[in-house]
C-alpha positions as CSV (number, residue, x, y, z in Angstrom):
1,X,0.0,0.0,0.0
2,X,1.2,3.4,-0.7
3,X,4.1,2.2,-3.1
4,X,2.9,4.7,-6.2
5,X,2.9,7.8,-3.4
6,X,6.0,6.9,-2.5
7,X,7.3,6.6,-6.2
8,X,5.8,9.8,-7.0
9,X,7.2,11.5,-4.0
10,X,10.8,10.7,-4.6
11,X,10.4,11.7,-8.2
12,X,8.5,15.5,-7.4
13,X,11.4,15.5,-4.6
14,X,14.8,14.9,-6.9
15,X,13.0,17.3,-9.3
16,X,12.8,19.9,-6.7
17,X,16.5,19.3,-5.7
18,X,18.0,19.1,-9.1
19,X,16.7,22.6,-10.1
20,X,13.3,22.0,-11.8
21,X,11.4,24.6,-10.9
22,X,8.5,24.5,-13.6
23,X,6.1,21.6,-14.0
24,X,3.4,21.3,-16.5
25,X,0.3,18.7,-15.8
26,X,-1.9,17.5,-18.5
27,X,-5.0,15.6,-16.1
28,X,-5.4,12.1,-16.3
29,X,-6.0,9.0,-13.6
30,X,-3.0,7.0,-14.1
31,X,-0.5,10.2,-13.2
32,X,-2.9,11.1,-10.5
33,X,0.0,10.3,-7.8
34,X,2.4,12.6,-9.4
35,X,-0.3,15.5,-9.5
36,X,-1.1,15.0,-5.9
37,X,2.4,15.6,-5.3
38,X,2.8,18.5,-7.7
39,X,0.0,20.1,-6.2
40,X,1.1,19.9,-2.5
41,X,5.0,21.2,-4.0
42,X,3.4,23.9,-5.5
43,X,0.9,24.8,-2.5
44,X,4.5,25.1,-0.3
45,X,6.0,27.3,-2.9
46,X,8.4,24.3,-4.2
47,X,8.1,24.6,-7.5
48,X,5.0,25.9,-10.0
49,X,2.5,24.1,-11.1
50,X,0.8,24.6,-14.3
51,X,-2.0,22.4,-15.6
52,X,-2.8,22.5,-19.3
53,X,-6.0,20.7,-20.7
54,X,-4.3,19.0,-23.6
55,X,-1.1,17.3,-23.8
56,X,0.6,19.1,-26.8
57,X,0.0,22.4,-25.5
58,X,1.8,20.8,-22.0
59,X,4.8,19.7,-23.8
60,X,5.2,23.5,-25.5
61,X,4.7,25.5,-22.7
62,X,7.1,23.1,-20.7
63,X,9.1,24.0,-23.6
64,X,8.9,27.5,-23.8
65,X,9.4,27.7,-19.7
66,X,12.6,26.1,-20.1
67,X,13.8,28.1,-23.0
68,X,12.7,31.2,-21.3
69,X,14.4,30.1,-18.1
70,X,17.1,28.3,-18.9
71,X,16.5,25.7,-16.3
72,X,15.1,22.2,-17.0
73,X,11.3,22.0,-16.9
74,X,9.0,18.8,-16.7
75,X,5.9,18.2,-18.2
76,X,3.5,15.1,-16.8
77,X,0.8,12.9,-18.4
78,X,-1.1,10.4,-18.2
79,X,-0.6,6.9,-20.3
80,X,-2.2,6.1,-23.6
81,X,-2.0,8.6,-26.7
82,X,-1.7,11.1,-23.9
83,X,2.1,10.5,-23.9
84,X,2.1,10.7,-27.9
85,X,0.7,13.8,-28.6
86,X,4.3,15.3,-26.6
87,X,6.4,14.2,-29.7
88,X,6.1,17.3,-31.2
89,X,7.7,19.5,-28.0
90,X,10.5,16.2,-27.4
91,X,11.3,17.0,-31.2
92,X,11.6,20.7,-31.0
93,X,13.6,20.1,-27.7
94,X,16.1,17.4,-28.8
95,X,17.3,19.8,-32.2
96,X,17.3,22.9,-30.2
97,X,18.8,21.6,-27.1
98,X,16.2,22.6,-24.3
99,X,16.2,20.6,-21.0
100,X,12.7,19.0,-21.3
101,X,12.1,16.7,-18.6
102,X,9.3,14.1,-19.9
103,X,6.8,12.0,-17.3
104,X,4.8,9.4,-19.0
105,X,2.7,7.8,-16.0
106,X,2.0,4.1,-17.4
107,X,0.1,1.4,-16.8
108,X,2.0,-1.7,-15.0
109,X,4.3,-4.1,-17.5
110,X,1.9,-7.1,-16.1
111,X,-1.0,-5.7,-18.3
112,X,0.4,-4.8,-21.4
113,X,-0.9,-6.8,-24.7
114,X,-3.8,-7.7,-23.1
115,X,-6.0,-5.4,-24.2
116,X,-6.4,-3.5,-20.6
117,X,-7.7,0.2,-21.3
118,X,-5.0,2.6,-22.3
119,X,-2.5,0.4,-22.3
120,X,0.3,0.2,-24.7
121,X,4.3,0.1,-24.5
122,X,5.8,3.5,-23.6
123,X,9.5,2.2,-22.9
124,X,11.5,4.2,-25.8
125,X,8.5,6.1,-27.2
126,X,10.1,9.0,-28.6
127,X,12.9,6.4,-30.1
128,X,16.3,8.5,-30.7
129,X,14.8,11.5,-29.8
130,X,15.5,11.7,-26.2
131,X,19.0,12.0,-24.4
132,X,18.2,9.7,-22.1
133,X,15.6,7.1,-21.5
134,X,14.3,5.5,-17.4
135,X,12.0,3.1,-16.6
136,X,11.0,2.7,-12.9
137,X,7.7,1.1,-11.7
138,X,6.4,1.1,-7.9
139,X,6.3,-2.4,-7.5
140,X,8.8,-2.9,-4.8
141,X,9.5,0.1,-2.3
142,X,13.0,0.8,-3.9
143,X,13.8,4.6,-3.3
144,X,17.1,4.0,-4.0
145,X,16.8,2.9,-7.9
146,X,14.2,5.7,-8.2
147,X,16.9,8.3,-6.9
148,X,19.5,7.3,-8.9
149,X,17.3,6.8,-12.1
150,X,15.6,10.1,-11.7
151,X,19.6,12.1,-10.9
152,X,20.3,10.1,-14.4
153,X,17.6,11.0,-16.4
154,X,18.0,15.2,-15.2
155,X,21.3,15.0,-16.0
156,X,20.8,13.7,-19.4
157,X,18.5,16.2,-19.5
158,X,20.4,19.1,-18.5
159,X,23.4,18.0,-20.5
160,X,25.4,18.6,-17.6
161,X,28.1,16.2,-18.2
162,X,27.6,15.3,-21.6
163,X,26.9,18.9,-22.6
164,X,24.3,17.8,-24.4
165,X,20.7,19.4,-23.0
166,X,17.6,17.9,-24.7
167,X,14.7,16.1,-23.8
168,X,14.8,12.9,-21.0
169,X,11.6,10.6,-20.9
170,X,10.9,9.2,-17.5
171,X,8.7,6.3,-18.0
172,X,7.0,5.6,-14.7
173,X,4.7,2.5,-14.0
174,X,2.2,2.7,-11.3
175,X,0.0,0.1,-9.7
176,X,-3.5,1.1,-7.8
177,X,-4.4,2.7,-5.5
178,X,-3.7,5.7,-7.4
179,X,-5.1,8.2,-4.7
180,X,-2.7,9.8,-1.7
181,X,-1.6,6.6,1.2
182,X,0.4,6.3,3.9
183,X,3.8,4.7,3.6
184,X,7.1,3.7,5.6
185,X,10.5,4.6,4.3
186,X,13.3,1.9,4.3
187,X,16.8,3.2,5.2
188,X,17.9,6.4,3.2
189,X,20.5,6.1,0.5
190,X,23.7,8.1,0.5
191,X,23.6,11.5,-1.7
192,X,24.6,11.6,-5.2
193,X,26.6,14.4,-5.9
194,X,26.9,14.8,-10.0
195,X,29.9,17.3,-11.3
196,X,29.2,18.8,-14.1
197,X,31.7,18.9,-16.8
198,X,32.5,22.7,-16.8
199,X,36.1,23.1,-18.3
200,X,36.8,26.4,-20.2
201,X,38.5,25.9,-23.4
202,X,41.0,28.5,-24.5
203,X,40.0,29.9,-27.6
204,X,40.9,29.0,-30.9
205,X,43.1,32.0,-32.4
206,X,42.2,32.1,-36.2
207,X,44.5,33.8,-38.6
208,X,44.9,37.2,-39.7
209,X,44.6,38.6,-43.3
210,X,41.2,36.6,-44.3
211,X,37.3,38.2,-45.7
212,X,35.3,36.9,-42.7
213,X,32.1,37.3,-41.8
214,X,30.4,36.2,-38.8
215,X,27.1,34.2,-39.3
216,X,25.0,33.8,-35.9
217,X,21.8,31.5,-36.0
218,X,19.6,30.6,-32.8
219,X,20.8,31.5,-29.8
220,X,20.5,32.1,-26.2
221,X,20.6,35.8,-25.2
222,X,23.9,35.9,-23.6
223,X,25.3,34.0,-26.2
224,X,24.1,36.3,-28.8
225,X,25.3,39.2,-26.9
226,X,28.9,37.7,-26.9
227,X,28.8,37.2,-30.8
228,X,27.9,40.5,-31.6
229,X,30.3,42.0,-29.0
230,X,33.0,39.6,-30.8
231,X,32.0,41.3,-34.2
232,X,32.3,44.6,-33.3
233,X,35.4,44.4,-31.7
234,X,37.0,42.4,-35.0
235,X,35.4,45.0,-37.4
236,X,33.8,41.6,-39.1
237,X,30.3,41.7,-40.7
238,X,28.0,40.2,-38.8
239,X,24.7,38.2,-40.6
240,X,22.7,37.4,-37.7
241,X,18.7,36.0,-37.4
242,X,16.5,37.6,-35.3
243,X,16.8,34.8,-33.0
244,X,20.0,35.2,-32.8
245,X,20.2,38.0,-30.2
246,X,23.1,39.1,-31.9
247,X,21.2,41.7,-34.4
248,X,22.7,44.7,-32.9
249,X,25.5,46.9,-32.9
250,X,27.9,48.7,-35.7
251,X,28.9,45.0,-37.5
252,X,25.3,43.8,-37.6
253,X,23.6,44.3,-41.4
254,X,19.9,44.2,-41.4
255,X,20.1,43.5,-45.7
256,X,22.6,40.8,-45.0
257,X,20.0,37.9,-46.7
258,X,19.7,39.9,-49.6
259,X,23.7,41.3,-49.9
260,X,24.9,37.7,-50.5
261,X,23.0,37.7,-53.5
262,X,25.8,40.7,-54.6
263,X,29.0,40.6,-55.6
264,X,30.2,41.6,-51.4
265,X,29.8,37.7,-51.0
266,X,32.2,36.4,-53.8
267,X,35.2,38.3,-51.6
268,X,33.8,36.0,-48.3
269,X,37.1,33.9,-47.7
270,X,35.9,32.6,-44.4
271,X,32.8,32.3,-42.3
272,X,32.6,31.8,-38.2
273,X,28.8,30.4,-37.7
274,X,27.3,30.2,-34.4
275,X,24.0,28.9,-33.6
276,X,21.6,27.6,-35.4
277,X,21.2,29.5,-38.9
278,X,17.9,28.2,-40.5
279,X,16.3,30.9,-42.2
280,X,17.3,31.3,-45.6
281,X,18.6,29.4,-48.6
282,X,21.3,32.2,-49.2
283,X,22.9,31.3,-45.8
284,X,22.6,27.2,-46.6
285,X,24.4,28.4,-49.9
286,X,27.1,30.6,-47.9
287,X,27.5,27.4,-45.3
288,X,28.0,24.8,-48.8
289,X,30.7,26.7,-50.5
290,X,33.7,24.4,-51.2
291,X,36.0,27.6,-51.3
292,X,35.4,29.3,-48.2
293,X,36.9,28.1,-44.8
294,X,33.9,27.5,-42.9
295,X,34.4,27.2,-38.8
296,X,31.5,26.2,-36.6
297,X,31.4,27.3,-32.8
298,X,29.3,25.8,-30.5
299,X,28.8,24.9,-26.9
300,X,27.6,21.3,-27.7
301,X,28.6,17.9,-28.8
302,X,27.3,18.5,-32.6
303,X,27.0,21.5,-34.8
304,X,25.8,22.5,-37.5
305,X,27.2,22.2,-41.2
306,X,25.1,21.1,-43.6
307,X,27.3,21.5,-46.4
308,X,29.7,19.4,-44.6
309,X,32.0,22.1,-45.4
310,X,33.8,22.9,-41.9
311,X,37.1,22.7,-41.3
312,X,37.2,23.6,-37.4
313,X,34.5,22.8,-34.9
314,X,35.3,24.3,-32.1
315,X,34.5,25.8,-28.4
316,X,35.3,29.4,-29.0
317,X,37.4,31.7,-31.3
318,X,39.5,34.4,-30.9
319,X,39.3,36.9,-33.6
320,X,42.5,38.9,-35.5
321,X,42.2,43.0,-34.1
322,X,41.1,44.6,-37.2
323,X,44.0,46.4,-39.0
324,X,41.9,47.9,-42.1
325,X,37.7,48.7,-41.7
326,X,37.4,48.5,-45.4
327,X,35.8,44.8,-45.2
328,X,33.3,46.0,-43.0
329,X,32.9,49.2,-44.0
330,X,32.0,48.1,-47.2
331,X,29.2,45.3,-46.2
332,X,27.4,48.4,-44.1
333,X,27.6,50.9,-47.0
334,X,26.0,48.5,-49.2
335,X,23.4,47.8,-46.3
336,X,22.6,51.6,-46.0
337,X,22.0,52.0,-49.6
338,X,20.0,48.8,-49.5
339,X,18.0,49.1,-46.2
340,X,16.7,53.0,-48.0
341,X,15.6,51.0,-51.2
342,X,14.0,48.5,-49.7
343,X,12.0,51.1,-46.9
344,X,10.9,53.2,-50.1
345,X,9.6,49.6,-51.7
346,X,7.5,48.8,-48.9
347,X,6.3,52.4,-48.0
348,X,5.3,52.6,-51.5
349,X,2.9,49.2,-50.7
350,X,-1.0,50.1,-51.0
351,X,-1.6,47.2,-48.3
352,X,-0.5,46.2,-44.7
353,X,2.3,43.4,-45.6
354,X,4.4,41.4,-43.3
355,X,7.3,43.1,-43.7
356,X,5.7,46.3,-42.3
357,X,3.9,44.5,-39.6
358,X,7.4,43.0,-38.8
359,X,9.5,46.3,-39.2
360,X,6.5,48.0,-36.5
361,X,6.7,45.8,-34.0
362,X,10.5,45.6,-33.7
363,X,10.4,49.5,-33.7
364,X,8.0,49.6,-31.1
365,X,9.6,47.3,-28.7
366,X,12.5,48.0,-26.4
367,X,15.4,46.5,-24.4
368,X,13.0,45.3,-21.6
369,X,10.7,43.2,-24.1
370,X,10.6,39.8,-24.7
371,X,9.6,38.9,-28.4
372,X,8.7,35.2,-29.4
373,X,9.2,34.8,-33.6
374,X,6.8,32.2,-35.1
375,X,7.9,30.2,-37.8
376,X,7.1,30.4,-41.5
377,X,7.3,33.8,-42.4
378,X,6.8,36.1,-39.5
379,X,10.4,35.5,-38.8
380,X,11.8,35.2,-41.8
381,X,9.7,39.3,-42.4
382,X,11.5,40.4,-39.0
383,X,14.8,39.4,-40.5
384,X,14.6,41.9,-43.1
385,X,13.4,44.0,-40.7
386,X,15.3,47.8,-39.3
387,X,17.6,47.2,-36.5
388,X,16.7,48.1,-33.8
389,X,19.1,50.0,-31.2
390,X,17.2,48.5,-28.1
391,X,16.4,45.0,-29.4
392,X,14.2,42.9,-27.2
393,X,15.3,39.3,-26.5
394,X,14.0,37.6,-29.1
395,X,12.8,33.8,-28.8
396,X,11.6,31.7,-31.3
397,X,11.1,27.4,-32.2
398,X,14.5,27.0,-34.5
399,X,14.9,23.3,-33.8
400,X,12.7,21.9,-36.1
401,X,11.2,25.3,-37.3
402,X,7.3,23.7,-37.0
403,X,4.7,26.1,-36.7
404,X,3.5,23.9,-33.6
405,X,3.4,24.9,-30.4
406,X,3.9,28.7,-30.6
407,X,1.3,29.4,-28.6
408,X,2.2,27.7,-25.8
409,X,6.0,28.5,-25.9
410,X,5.6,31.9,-26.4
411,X,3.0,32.0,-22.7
412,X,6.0,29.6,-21.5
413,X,8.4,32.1,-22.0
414,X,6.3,35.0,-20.7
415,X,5.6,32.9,-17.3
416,X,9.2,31.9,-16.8
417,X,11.0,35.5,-17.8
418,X,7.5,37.1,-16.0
419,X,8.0,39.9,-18.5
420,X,5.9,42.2,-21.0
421,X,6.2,39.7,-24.1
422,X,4.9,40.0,-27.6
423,X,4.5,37.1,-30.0
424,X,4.5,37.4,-33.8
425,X,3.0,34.1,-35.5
426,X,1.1,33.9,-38.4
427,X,-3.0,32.9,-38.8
428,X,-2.0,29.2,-39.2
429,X,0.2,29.1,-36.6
430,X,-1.9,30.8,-34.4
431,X,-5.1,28.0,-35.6
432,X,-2.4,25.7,-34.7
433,X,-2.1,25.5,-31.8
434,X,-5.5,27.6,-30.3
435,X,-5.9,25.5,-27.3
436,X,-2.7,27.0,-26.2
437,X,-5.0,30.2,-25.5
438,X,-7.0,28.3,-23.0
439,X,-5.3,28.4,-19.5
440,X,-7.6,27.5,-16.2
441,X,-8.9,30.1,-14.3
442,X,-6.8,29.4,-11.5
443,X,-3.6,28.9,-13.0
444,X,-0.9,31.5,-13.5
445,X,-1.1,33.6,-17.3
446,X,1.4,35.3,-18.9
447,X,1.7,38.7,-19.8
448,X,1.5,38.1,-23.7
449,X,0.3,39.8,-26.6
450,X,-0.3,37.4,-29.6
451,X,0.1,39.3,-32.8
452,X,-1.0,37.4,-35.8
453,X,-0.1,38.0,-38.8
454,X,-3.5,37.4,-40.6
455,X,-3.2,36.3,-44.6
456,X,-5.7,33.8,-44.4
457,X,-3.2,31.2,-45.4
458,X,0.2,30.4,-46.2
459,X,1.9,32.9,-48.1
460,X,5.7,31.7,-47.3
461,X,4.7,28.8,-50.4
462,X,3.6,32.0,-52.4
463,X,7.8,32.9,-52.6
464,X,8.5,29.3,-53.0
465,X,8.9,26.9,-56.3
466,X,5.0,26.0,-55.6
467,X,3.7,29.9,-56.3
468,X,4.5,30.1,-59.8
469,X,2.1,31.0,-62.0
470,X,2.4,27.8,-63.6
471,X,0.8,25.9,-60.4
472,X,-1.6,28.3,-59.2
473,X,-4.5,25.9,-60.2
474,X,-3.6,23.6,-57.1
475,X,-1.8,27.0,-54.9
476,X,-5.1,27.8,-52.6
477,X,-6.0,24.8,-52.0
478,X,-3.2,22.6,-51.4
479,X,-0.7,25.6,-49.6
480,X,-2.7,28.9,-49.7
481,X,-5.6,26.9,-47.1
482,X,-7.8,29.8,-46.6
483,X,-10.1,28.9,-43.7
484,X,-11.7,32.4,-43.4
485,X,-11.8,32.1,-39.2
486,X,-12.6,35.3,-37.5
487,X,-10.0,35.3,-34.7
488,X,-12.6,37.8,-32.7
489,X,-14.8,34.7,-32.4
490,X,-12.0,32.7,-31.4
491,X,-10.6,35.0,-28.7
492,X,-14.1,35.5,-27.4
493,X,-14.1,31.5,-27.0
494,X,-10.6,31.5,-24.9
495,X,-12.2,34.6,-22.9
496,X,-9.2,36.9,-23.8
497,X,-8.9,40.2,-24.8
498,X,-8.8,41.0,-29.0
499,X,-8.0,44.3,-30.8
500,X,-8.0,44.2,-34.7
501,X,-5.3,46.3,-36.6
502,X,-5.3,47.2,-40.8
503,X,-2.4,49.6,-40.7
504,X,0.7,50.3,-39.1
505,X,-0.7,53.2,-37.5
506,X,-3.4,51.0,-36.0
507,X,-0.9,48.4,-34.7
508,X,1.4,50.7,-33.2
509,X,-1.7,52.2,-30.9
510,X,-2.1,48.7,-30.0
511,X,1.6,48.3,-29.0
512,X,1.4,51.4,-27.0
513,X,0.9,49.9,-24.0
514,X,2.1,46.4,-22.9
515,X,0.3,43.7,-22.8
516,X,-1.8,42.8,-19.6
517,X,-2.9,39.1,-19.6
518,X,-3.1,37.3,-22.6
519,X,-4.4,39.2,-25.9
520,X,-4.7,38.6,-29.1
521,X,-4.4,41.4,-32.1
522,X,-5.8,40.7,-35.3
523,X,-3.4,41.9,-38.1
524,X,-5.0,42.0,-41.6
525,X,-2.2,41.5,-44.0
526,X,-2.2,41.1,-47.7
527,X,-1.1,38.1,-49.4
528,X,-2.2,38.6,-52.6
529,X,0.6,40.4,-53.5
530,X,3.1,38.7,-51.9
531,X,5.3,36.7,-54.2
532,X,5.3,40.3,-56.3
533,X,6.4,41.6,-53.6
534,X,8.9,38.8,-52.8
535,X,10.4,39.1,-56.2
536,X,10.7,43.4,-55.8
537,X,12.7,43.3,-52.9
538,X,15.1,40.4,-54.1
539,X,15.3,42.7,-57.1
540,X,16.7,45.5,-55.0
541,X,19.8,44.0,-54.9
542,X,20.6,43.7,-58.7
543,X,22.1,47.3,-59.4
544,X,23.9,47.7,-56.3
């Protein structure tokens, strides 16, 4: 009696002590120990609890609450498909490296294949996906294995010694009763103390004398403020994604997609990537090149290089102190001339379009702002975006860049930072994931402003191979998928606040004041012009 209490209590507990400070419940009977527990850790002020209707919005927001927090984060369900539908978030997690900490409460092994309700095998479940795998099941009082599995699988998690953060399931088997029991402990087990593997790595010194440019992809903020720091210092173009959090400062080109399309990029000799760049074919180009000297940093066990190009993967790098500004000073003079074209293009525009939505709510935001970029193109519009001088942090899903889960990160982010935060997705995105907008009455809610980019469809495949002319017989139905929703009757559903913006001028009255509780704004954007559009500004570059 009491053996799943006890289970669950040594699991909430090693949580607690390893640093997890977030936990994300999706209801069901068969984890009903584990919420019991939550609930009474989160009733003490041991961690925060955060219960979520449906499991795929739980496995975001656990996603987003360790993205914005840095620290690991759990998220709990029951057995069944419940455990399935987090394969989206454990995907996003394992390619972006967040420390996802995944509880799949499961039926006992004595029942499975016969045909007991919601049973099925969860061992290995999200296959090679995960960084590490558990099993533990309450059938014997054994607090020692459950200690030791549950300091393996947060480790794994946290990629303390592997440095290797992703997502960890914990596959946990409990037997009935289900409900709160008394129990008695056997003899404690010594502490595990885990080192983590910390060394600092002196920095590679590359050599002097070479065209480099600095290309910065997905990234923490204080990593992203390191790189563009590095750049500034080395008088070295920098081409950095708005995720990057390395947009900023006198190297940092807000053209840079469109300038290697010139005749600046033939001179690139070398190219220093950090992060994950995922953005644009022009980069995946820059990163192929077989004459270049390509040389990947990064904090982890892999990298990126999907050329297979590099030649040095590496911790850090020390960069050459300028001698000559000319390399640099060239790449910004050709941004200049190009940023002015491409503003007159788009002030020119008779309609709202995503790159003006995108360019106003960067401008409007400041240092102090958190801004979460949805996939497709609302990111790919803010990269073409001004710079701003006071950039917000700036989050987004780069992993597997799936319009799933936005929602949900985005409020995880907002809940973990517990700042003002703004998120740009577009009117799929947003449809997506709409359960994400439903949070219990009585559970904590972000301050976040959900800005969606409304098209009515997909307009990133209108810039793509399938919005030629020469396929537009198949375009609206098989990418364009215009569903016509009226996102006023859809906020009115959640119970959250909705303002509706046609102009820039509209949207930055909106963005006046920051959000308070969750709100969504309703931005009508064109799309029916957007591959002419798409082929105007790529045209800018031609006579430079």
């Amino acid at each position: 009696m009491g053996s799943a209490t006890a289970c669950a209590r040594v699991i909430i507990e090693e949580l607690i002590s390893r640093g997890v400070r977030d936990v994300v419940l999706a209801p069901g009977a068969r984890s009903a120990p584990l919420a019991y527990e939550c609930f009474e850790a989160d009733r003490i002020g041991l961690m925060r609890l955060h219960v979520r209707v449906d499991e795929r919005t739980a496995g975001f927001l656990a996603l987003g609450l360790a993205k914005g927090s840095g620290a690991p984060a759990a998220v709990l369900t029951t057995s069944g498909t419940a455990t399935a539908n987090l394969h989206p978030a454990v995907l996003e997690a394992w390619h972006a490296h967040v420390p996802l900490i995944v509880i799949t409460a499961s039926r006992p092994r004595s029942v499975i294949n016969t045909g007991a309700n919601q049973s099925t095998d969860q061992d290995q479940l999200f296959g090679r996906h995960v960084r590490g795998f558990a099993a533990l099941s309450d059938e014997v009082l054994d607090h020692r294995t459950w200690r030791f599995e549950m300091a393996r699988i947060i480790t794994a998690a946290t990629g303390s010694r592997t440095r290797m953060p992703g997502p960890a399931q914990l596959n946990v088997e409990f037997s009935e009763p289900l409900m709160p029991a008394e129990f008695t402990w056997p003899p404690p087990a010594p502490e595990l103390v885990i080192t983590a593997s910390d060394a600092l790595p002196e920095p590679k010194a590359l050599s002097d004398g070479t065209q480099t440019v600095i290309v910065a992809g997905d990234c923490r903020p204080d990593v992203g403020a390191s790189i563009a720091n590095l750049a500034a210092e080395a008088k070295v173009p920098l081409l950095a994604e708005p995720s990057s959090n390395a947009r900023r400062g006198e190297a940092a080109l807000s053209t840079y997609r469109l300038l290697l399309s010139s005749a600046l990029a033939e001179g690139i000799e070398r190219v220093v990537v950090f992060g994950r760049p995922t953005l644009s074919r022009p980069i995946t180009r820059l990163l192929s090149r077989d004459d270049i000297e390509l040389v990947v940093v990064s904090a982890y066990a892999d990298w990126i290089d999907p050329g297979r190009a590099a030649s040095l993967v590496t911790d850090a790098v020390k960069l050459p102190a300028a001698r000559d500004r000319g390399w640099l000073e060239a790449w910004r003079d050709a941004d200049t001339v190009l940023r002015e074209r491409l503003d007159a293009l788009l002030a020119t525009q008779l309609y709202f379009t995503g790159p003006a939505l995108a360019a106003a709510i960067l401008a409007a935001l400041g240092a102090d702002d958190i801004l979460f970029a949805g996939s497709s193109s609302p990111i790919r519009d803010l990269d073409i975006a001004p710079i701003n001088p006071a950039s917000p942090l700036v989050y987004a899903n780069r992993g597997l860049s799936g319009i799933d889960g936005s929602v949900s990160t985005s409020a995880g982010i907002a809940l973990a930072l517990e700042r003002p935060t703004h998120a740009l997705v577009g009117d799929l995105t947003a449809l997506h994931y709409a359960t994400g907008l439903v949070i219990g009455q009585e559970e904590p809610r972000p301050d976040l402003r959900l800005v969606v980019a409304n098209d009515d469809g997909g307009s990133i495949f209108a810039t793509l191979e399938q919005g030629e002319p020469a396929h537009m017989g198949a375009f609206e139905r098989l990418f364009g998928t215009p569903v016509g929703l009226h996102f006023g009757d859809l906020a009115a559903a959640a119970g959250i606040d909705y303002r509706r913006a046609q102009t820039a001028d509209e949207l930055a009255e909106v963005l006046r004041e920051p959000p308070a509780g969750l709100e969504l704004v309703d931005a009508i954007i064109d799309r029916a012009h957007r591959r002419t559009l798409d082929r105007e500004i790529t045209a800018l570059v031609a006579t430079l």
